[in-house]
C-alpha positions as a LaTeX table, in Angstrom:
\begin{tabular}{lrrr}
\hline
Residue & $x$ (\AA) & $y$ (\AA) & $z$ (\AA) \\
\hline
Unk1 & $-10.79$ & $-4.64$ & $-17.80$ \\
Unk2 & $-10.22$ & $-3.98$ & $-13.92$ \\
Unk3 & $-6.34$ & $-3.91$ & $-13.53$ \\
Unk4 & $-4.47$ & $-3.72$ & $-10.39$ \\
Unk5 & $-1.16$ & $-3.30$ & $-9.92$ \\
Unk6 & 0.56 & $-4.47$ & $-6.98$ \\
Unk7 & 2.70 & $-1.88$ & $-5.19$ \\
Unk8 & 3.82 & $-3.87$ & $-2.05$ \\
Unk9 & 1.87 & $-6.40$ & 0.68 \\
Unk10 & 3.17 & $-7.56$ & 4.13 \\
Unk11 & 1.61 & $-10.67$ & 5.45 \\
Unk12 & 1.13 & $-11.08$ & 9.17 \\
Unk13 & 1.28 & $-14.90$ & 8.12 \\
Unk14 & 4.41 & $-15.42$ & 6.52 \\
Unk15 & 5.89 & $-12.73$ & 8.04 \\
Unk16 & 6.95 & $-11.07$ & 5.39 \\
Unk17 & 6.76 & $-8.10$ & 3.09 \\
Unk18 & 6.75 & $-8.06$ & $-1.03$ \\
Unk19 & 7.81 & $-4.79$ & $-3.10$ \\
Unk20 & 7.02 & $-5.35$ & $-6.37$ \\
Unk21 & 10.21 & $-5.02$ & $-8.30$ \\
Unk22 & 8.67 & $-2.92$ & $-11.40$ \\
Unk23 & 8.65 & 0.09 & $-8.59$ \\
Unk24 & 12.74 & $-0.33$ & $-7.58$ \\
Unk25 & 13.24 & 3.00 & $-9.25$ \\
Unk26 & 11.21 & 4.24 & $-6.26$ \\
Unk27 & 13.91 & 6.31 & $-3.98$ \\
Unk28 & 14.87 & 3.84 & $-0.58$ \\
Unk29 & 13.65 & 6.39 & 1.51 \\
Unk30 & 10.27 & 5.88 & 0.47 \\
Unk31 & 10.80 & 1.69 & 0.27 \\
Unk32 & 11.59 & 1.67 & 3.42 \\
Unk33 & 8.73 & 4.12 & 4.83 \\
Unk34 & 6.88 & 1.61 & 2.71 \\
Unk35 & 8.02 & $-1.27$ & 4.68 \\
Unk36 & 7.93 & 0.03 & 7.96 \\
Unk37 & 4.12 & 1.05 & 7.79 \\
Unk38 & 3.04 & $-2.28$ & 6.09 \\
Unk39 & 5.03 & $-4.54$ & 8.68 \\
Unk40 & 3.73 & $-2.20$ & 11.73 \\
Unk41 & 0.03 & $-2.65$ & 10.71 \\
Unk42 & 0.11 & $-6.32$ & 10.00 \\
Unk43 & 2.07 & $-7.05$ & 13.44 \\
Unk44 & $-0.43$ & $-4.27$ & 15.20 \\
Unk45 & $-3.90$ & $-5.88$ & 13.58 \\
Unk46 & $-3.00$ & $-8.86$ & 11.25 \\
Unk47 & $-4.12$ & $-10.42$ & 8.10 \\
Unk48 & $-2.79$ & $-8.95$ & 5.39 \\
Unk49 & $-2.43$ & $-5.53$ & 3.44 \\
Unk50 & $-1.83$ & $-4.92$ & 0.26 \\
Unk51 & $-0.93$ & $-1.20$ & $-1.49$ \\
Unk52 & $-2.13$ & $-1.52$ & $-4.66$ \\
Unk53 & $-2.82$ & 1.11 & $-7.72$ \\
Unk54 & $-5.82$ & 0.83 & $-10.20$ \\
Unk55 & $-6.06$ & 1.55 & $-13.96$ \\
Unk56 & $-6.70$ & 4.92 & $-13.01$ \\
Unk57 & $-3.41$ & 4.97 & $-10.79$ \\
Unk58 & $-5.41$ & 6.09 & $-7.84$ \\
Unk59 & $-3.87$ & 4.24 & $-4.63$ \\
Unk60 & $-5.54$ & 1.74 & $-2.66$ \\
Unk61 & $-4.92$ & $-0.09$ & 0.53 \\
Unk62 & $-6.61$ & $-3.37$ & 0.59 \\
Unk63 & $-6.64$ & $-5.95$ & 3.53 \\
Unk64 & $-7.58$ & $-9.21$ & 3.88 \\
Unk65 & $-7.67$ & $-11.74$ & 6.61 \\
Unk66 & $-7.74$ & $-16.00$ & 6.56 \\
Unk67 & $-11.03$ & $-16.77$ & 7.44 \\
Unk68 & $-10.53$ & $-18.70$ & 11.04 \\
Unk69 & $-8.33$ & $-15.59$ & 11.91 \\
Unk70 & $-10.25$ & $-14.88$ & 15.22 \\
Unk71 & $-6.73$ & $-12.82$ & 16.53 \\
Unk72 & $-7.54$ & $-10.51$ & 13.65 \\
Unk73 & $-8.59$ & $-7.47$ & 15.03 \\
Unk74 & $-11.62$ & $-5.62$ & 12.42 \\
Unk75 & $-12.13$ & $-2.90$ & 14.10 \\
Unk76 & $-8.85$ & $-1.85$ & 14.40 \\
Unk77 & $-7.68$ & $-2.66$ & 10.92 \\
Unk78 & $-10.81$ & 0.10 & 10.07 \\
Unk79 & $-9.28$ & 2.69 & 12.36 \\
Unk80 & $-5.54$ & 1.99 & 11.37 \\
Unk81 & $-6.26$ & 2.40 & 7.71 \\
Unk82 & $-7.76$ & 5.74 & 8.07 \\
Unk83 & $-5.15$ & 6.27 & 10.48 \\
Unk84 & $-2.47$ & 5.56 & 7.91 \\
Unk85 & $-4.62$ & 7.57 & 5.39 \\
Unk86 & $-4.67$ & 11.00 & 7.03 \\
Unk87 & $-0.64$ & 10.30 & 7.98 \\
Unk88 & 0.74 & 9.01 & 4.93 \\
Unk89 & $-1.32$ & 11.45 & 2.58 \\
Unk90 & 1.34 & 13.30 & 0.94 \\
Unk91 & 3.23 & 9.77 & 0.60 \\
Unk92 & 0.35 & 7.96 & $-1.03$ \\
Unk93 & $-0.55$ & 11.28 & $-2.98$ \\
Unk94 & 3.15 & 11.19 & $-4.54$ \\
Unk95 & 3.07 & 7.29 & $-5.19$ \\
Unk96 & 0.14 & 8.25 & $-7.31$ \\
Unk97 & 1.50 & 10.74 & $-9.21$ \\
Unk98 & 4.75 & 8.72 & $-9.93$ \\
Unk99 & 2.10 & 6.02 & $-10.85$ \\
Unk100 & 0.33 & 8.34 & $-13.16$ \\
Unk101 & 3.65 & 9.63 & $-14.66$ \\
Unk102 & 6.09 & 6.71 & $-15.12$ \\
Unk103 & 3.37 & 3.88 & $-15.51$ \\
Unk104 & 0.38 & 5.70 & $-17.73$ \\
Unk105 & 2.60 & 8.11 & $-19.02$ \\
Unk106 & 0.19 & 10.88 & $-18.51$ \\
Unk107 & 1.67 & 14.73 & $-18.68$ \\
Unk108 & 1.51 & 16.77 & $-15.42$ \\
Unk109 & 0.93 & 20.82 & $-15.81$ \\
Unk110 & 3.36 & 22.97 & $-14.02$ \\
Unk111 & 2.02 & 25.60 & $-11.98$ \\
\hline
\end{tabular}
């Protein structure tokens, strides 16, 4: 069964951004990094993107786009989310673990 589990979205569309409540325990610092870099790409390239964890709690960022979007720049949204990915590492890296922690209740060794 292919799970996903919605961490937060922003919508270039409606203008808006989603944090799913299940992750409210999440400190505000980290919200509101959360918010800022969702609502900066989507008013930067567009369309849509999504942060979302599979059932392996590795992170994902997904985007998507409506399909007569021709102000939707591709290219850039390419180049943005490895962008994102080489800045946001550590951030994404810890989202995981507290993923992998608090959600799949797996142990982590000390070292």
């Amino acid at each position: 069964m292919n799970e996903e589990i919605v961490l937060c979205a922003a919508s270039a569309y409606e203008q808006k951004f989603y944090l799913n409540p299940e992750f409210d325990a999440l400190p505000e610092t980290v919200k509101q990094e959360l918010q800022i870099m969702c609502v900066l790409y989507t008013e930067d390239v567009g369309g849509i993107l999504m942060l979302v964890f599979d059932e392996e709690g590795n992170l994902e960022l997904k985007v998507d786009h409506e399909e007569n979007d021709f102000a939707f720049d591709e290219i850039g949204s390419v180049l943005k989310i490895k962008e994102l990915q080489q800045k946001k590492r550590e951030l994404f890296e810890s989202l995981e673990l507290f993923f992998k922690v608090f959600y799949l209740g797996e142990e982590i060794e000390q070292q």
